[in-house]
PDB file of N, H, CA, C and O in Angstrom:
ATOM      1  N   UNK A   1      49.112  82.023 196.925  1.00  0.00           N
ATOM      2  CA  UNK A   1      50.207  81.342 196.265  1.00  0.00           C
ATOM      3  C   UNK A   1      50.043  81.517 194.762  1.00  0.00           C
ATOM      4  O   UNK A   1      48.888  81.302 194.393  1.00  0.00           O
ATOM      5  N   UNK A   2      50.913  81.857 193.782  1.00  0.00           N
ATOM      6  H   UNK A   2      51.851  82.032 194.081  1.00  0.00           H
ATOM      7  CA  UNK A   2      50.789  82.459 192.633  1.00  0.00           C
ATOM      8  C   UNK A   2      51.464  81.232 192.277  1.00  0.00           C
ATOM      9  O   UNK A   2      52.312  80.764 193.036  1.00  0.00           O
ATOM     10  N   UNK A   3      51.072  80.513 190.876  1.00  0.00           N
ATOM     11  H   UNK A   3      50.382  80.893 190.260  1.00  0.00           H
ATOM     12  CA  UNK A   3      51.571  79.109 190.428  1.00  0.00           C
ATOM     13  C   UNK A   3      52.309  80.100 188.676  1.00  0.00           C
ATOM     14  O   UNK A   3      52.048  81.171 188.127  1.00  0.00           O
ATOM     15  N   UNK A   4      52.833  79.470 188.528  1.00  0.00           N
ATOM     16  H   UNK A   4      53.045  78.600 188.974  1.00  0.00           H
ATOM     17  CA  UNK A   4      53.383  79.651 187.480  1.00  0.00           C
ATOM     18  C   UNK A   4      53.321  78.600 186.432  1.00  0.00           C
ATOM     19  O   UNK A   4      52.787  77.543 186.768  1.00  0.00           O
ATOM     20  N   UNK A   5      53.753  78.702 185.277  1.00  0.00           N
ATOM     21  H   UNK A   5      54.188  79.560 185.004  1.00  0.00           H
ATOM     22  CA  UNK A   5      52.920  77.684 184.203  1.00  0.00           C
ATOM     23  C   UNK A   5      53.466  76.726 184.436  1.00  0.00           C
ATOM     24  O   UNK A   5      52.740  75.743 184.287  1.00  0.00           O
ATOM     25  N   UNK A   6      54.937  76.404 184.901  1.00  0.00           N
ATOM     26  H   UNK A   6      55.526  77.202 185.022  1.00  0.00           H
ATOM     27  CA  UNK A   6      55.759  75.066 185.261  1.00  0.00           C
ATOM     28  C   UNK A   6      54.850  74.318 186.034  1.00  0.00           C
ATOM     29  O   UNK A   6      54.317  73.319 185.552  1.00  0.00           O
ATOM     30  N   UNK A   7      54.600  74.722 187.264  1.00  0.00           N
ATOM     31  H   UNK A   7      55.032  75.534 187.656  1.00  0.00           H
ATOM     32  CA  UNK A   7      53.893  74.472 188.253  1.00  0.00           C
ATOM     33  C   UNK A   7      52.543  73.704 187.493  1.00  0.00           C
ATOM     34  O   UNK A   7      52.461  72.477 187.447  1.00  0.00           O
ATOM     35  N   UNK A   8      51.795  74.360 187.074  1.00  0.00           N
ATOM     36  H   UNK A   8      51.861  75.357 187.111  1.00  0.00           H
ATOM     37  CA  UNK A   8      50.899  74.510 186.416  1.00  0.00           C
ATOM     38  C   UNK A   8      50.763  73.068 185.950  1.00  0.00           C
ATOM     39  O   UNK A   8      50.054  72.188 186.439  1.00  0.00           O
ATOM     40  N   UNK A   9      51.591  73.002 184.899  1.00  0.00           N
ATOM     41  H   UNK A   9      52.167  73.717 184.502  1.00  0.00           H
ATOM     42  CA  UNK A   9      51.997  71.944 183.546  1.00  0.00           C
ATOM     43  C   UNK A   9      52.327  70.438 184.636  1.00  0.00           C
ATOM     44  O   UNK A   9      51.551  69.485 184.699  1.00  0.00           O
ATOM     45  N   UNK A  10      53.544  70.536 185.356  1.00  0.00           N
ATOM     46  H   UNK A  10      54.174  71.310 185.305  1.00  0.00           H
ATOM     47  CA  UNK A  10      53.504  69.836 186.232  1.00  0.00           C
ATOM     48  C   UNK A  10      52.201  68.952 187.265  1.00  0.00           C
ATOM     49  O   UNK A  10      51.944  67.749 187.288  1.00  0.00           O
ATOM     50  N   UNK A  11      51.669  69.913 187.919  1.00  0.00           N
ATOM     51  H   UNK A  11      51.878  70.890 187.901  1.00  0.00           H
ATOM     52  CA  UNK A  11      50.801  69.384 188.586  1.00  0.00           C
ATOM     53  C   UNK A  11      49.858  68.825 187.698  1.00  0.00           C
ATOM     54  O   UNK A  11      49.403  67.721 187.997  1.00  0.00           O
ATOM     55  N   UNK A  12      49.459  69.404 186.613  1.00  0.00           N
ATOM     56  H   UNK A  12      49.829  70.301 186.370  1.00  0.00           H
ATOM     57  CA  UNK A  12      48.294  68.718 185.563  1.00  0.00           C
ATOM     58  C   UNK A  12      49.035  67.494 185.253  1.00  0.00           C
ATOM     59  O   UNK A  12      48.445  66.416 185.331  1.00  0.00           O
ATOM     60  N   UNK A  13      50.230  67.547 184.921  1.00  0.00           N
ATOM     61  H   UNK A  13      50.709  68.422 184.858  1.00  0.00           H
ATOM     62  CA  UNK A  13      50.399  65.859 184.307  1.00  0.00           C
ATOM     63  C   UNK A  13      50.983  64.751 185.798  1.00  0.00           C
ATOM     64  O   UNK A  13      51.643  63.727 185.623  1.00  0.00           O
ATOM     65  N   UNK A  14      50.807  64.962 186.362  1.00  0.00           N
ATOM     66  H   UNK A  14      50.271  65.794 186.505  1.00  0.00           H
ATOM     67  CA  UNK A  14      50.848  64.289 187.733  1.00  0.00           C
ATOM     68  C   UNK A  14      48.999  64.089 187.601  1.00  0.00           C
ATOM     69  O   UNK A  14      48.575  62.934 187.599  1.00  0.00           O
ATOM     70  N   UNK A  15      48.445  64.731 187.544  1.00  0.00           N
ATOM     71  H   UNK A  15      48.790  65.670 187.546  1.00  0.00           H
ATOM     72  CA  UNK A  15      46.700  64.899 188.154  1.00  0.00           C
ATOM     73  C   UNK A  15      46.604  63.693 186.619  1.00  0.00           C
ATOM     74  O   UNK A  15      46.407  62.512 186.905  1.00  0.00           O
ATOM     75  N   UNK A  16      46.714  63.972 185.466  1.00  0.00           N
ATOM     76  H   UNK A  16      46.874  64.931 185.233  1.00  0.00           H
ATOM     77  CA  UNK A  16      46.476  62.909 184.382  1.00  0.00           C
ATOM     78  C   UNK A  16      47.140  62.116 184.552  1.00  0.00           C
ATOM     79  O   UNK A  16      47.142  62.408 185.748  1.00  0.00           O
ATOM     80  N   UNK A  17      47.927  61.115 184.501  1.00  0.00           N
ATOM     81  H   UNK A  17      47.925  60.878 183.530  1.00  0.00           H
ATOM     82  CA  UNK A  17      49.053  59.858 185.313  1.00  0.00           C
ATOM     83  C   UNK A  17      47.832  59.379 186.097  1.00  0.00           C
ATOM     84  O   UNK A  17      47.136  58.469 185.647  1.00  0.00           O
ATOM     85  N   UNK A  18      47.523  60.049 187.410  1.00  0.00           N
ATOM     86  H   UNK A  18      48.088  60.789 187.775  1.00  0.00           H
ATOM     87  CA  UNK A  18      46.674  59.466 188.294  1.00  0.00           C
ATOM     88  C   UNK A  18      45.484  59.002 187.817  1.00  0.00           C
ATOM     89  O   UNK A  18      45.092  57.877 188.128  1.00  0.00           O
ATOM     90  N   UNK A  19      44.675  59.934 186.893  1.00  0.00           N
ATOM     91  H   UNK A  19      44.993  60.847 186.640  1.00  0.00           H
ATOM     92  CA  UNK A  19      43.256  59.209 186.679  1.00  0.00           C
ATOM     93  C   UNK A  19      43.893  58.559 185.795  1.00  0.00           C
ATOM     94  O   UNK A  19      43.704  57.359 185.996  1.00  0.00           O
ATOM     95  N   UNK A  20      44.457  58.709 185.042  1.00  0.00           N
ATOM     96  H   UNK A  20      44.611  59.684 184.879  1.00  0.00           H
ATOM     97  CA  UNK A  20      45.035  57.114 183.730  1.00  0.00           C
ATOM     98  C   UNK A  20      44.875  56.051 184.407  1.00  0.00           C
ATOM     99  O   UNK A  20      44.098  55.135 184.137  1.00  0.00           O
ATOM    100  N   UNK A  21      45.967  56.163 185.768  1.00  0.00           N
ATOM    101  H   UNK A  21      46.599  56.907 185.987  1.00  0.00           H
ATOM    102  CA  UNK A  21      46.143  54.605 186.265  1.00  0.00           C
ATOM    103  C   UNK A  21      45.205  53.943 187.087  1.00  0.00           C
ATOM    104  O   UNK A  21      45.157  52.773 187.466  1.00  0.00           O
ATOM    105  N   UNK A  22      44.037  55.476 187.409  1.00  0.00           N
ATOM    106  H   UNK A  22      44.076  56.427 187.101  1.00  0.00           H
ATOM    107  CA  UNK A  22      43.207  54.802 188.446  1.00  0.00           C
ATOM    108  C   UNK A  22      41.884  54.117 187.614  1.00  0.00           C
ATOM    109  O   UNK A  22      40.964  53.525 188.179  1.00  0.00           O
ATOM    110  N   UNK A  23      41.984  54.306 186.312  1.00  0.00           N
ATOM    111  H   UNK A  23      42.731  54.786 185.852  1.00  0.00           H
ATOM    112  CA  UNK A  23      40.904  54.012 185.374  1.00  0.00           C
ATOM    113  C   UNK A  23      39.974  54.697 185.301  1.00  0.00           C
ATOM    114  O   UNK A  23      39.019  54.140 184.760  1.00  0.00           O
ATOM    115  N   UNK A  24      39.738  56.140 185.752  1.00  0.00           N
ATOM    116  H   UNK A  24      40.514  56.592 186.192  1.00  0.00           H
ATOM    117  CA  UNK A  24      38.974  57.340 185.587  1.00  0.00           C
ATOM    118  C   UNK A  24      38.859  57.847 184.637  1.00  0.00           C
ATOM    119  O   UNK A  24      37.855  58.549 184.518  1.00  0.00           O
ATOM    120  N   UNK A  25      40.021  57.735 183.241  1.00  0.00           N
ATOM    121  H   UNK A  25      40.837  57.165 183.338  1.00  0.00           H
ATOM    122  CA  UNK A  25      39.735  58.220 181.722  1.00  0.00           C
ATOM    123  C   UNK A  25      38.724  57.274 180.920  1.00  0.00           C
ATOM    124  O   UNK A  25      38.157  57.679 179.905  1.00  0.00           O
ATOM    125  N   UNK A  26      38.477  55.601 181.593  1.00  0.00           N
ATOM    126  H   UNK A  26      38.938  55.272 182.417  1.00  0.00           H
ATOM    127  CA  UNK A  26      37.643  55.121 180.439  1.00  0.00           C
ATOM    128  C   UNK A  26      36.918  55.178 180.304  1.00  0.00           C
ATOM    129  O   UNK A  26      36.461  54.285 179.590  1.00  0.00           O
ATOM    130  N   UNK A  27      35.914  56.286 180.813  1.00  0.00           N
ATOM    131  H   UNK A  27      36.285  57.011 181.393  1.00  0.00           H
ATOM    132  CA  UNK A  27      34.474  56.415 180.767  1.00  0.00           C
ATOM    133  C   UNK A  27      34.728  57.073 179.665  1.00  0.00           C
ATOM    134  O   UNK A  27      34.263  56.603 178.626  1.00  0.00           O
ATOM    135  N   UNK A  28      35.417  58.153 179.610  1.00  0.00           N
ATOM    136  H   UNK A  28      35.794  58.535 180.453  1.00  0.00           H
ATOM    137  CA  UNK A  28      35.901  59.366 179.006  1.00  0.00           C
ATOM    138  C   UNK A  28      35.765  59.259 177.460  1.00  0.00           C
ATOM    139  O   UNK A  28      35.351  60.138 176.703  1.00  0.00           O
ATOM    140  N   UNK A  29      36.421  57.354 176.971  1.00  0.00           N
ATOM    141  H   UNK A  29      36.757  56.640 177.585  1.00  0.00           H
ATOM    142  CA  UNK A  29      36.840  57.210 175.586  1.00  0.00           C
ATOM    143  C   UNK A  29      35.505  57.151 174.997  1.00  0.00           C
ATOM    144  O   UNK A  29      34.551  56.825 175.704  1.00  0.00           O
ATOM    145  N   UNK A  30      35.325  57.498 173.502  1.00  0.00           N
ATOM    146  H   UNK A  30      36.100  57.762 172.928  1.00  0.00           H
ATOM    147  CA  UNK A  30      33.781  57.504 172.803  1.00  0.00           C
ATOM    148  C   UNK A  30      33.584  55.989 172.529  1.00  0.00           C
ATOM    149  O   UNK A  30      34.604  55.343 172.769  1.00  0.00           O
ATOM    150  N   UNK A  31      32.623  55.324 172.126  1.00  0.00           N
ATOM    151  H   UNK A  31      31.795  55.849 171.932  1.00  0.00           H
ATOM    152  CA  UNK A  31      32.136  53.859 171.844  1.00  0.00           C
ATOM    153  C   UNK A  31      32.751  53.867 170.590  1.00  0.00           C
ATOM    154  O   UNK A  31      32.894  54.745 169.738  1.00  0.00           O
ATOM    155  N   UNK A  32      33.200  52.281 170.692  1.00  0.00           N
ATOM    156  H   UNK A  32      33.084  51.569 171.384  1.00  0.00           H
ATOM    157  CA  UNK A  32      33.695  51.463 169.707  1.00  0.00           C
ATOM    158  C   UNK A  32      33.212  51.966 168.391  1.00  0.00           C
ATOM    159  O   UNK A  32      32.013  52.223 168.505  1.00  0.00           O
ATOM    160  N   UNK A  33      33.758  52.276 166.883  1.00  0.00           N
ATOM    161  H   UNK A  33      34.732  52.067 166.790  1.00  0.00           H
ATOM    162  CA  UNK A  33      32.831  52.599 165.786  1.00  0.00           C
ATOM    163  C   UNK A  33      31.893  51.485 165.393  1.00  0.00           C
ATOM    164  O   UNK A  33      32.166  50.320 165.682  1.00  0.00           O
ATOM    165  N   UNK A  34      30.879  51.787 164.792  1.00  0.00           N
ATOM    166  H   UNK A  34      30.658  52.734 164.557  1.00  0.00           H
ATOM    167  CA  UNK A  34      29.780  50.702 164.686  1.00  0.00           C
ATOM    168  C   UNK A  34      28.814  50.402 165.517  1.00  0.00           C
ATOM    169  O   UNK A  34      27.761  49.853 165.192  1.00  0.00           O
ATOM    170  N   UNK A  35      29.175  50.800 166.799  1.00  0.00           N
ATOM    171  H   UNK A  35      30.031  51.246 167.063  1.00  0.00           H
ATOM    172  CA  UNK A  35      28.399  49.997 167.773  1.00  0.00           C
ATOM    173  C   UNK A  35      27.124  51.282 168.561  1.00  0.00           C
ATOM    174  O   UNK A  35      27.229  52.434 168.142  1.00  0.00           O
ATOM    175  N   UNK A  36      26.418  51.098 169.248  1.00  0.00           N
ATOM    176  H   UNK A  36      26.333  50.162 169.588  1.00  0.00           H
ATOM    177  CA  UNK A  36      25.587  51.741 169.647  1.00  0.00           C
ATOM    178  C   UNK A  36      25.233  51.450 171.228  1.00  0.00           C
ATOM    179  O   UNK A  36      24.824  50.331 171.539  1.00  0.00           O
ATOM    180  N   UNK A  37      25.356  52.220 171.972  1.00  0.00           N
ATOM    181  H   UNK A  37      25.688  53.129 171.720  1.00  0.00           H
ATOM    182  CA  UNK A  37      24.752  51.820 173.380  1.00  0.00           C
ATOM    183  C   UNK A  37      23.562  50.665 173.718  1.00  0.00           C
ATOM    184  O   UNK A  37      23.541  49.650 174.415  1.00  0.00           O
ATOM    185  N   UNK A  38      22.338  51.532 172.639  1.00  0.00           N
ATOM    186  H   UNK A  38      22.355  52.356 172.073  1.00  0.00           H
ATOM    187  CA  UNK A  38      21.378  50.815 173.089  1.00  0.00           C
ATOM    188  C   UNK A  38      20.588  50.587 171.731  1.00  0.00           C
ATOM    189  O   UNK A  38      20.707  51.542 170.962  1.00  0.00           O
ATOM    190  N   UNK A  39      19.903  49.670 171.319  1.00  0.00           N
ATOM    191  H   UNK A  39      19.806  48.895 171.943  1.00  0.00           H
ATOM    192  CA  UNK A  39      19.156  49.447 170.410  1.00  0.00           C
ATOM    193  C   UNK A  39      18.238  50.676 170.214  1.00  0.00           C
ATOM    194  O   UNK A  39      17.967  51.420 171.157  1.00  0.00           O
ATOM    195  N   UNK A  40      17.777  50.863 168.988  1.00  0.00           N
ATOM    196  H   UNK A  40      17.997  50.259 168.222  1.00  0.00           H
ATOM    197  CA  UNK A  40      17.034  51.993 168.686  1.00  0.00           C
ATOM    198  C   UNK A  40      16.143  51.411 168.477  1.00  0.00           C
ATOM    199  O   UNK A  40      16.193  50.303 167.943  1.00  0.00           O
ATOM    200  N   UNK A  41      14.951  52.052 168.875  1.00  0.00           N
ATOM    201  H   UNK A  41      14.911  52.952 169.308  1.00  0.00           H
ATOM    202  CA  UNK A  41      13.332  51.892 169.228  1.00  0.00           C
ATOM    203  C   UNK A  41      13.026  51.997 167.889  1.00  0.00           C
ATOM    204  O   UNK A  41      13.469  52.881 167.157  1.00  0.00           O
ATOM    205  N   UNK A  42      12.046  50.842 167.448  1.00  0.00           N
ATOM    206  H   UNK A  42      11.686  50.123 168.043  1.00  0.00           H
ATOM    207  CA  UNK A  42      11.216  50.906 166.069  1.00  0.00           C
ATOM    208  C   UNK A  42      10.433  52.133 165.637  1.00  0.00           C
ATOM    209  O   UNK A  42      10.039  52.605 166.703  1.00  0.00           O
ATOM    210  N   UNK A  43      10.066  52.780 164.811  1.00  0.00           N
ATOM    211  H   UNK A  43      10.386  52.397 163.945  1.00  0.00           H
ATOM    212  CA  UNK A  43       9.529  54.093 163.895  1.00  0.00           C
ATOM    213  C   UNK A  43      10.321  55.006 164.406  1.00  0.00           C
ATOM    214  O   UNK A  43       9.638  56.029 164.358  1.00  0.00           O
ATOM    215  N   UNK A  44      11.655  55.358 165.009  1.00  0.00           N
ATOM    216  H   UNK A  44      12.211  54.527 165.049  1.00  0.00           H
ATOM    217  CA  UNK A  44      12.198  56.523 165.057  1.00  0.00           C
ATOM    218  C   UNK A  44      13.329  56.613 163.829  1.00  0.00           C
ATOM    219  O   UNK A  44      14.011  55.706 163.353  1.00  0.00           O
ATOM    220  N   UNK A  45      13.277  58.150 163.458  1.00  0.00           N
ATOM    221  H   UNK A  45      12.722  58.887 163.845  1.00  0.00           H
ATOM    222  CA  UNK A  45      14.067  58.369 162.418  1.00  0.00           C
ATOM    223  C   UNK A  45      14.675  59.726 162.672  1.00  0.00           C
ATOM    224  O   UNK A  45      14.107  60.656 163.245  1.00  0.00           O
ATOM    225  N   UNK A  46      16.074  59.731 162.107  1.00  0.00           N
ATOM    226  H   UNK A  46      16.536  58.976 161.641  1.00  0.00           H
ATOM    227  CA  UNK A  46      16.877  60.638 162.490  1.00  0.00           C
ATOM    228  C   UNK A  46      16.836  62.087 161.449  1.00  0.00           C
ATOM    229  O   UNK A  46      17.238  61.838 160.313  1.00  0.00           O
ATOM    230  N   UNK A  47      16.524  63.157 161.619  1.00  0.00           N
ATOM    231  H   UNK A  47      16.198  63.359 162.542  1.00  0.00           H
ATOM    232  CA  UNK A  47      16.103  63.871 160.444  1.00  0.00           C
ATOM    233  C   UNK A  47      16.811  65.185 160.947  1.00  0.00           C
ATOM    234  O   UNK A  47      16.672  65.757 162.028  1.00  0.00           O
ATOM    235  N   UNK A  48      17.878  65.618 159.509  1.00  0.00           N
ATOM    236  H   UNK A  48      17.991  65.152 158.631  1.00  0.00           H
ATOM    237  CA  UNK A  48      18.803  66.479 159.412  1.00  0.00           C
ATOM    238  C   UNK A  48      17.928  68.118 159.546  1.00  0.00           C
ATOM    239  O   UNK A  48      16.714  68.095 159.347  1.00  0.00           O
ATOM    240  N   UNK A  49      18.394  69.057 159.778  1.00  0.00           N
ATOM    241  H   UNK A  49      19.381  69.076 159.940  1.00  0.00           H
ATOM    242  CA  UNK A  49      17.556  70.513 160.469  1.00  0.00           C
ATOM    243  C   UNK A  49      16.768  70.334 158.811  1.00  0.00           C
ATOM    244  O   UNK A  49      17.169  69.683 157.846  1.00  0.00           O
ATOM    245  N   UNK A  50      15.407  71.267 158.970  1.00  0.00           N
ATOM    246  H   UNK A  50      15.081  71.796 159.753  1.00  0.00           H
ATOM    247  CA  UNK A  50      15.352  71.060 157.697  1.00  0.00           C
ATOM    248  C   UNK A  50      15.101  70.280 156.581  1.00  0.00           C
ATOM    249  O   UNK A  50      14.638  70.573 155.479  1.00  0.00           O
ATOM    250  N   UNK A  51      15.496  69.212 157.067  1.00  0.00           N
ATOM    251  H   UNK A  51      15.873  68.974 157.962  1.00  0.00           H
ATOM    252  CA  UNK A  51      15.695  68.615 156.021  1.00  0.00           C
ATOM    253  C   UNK A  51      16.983  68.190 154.861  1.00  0.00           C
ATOM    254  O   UNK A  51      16.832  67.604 153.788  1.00  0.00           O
ATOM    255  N   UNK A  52      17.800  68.512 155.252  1.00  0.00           N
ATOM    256  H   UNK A  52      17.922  68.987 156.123  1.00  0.00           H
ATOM    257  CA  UNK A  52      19.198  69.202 154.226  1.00  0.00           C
ATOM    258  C   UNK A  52      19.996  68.755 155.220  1.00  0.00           C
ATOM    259  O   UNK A  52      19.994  68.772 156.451  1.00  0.00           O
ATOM    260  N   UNK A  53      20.956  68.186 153.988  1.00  0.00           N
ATOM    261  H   UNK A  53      20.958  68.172 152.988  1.00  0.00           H
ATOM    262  CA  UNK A  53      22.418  67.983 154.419  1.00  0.00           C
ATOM    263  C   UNK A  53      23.303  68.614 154.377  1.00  0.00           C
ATOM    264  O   UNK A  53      23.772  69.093 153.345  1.00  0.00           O
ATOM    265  N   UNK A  54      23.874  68.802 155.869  1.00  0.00           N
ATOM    266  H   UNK A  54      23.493  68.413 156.708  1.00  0.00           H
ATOM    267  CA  UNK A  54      24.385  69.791 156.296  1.00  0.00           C
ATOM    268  C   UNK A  54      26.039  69.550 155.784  1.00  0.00           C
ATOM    269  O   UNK A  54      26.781  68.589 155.988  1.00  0.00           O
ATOM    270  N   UNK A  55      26.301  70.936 154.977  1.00  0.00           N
ATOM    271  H   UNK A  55      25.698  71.717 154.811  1.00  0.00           H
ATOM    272  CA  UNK A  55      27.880  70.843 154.265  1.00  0.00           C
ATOM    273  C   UNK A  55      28.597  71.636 154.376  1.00  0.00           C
ATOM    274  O   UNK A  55      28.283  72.761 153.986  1.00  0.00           O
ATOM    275  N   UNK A  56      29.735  71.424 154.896  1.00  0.00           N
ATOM    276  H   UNK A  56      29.990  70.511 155.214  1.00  0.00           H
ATOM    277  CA  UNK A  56      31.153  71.923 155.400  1.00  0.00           C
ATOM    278  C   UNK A  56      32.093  72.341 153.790  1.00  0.00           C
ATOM    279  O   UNK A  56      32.113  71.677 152.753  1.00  0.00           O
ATOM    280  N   UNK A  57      32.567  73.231 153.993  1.00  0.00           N
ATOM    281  H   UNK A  57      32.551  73.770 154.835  1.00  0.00           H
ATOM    282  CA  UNK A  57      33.798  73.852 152.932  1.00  0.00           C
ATOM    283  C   UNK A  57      34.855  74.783 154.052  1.00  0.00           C
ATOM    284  O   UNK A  57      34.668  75.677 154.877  1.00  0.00           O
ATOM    285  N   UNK A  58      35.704  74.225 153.688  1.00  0.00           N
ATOM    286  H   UNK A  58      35.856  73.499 153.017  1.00  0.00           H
ATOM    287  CA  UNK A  58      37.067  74.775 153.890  1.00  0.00           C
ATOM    288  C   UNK A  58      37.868  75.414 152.337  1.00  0.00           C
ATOM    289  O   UNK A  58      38.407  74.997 151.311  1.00  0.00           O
ATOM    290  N   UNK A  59      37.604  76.316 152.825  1.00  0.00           N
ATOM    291  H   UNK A  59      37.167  76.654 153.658  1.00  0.00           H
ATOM    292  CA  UNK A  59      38.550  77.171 151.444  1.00  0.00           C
ATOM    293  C   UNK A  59      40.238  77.568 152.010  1.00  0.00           C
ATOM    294  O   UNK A  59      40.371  78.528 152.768  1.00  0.00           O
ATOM    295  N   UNK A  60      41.222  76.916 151.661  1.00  0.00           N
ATOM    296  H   UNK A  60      41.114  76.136 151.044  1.00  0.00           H
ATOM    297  CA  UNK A  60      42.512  77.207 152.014  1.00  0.00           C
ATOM    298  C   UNK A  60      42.807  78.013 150.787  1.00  0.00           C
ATOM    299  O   UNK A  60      43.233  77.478 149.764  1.00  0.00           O
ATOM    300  N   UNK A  61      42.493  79.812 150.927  1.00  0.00           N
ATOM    301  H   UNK A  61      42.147  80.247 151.758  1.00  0.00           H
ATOM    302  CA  UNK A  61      43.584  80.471 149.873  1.00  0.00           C
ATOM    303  C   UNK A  61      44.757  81.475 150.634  1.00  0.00           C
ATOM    304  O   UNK A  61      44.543  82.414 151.401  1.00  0.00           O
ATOM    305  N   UNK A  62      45.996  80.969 150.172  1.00  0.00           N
ATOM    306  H   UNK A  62      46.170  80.207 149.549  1.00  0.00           H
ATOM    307  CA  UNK A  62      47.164  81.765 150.846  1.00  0.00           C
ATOM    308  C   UNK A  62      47.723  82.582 150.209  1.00  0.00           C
ATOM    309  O   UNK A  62      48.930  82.814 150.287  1.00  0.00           O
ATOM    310  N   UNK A  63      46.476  83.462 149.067  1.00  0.00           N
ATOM    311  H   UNK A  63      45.496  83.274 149.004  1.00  0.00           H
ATOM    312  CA  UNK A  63      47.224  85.227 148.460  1.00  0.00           C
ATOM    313  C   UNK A  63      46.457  85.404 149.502  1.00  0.00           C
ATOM    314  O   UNK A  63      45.699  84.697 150.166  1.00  0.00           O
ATOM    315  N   UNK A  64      47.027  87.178 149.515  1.00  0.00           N
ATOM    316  H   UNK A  64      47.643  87.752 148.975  1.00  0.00           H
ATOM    317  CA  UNK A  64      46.927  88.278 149.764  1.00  0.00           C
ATOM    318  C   UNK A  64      45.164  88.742 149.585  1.00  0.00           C
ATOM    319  O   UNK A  64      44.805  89.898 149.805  1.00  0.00           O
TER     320      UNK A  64
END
């Protein structure tokens, strides 16, 4: 049976509807901001590669 993208598109948002309503996406959502699962264990420390903070640039140039 060869589906076509209608098909396709269709059946996926029928398949999402269902886990929405069955409550199968809320595992899915990330934790509240601020908050943390579980308390963090005393002397652990979180340390960037290296050492160094790691920095992002986006250069938007639209010449040629």
């Amino acid at each position: 049976m060869g589906w076509t993208r209608r098909t396709f598109y269709k059946n996926a948002s029928y398949a999402l509807a269902a886990a929405a309503m069955g409550g199968a996406l809320q595992p899915l959502r990330g934790q509240s901001g601020g908050e943390r699962p579980v308390a963090r264990p005393g002397g652990i420390r979180i340390l960037n590669p290296r050492n160094r903070v790691p920095v992002s640039l986006i250069i938007d140039d639209s010449t040629c």
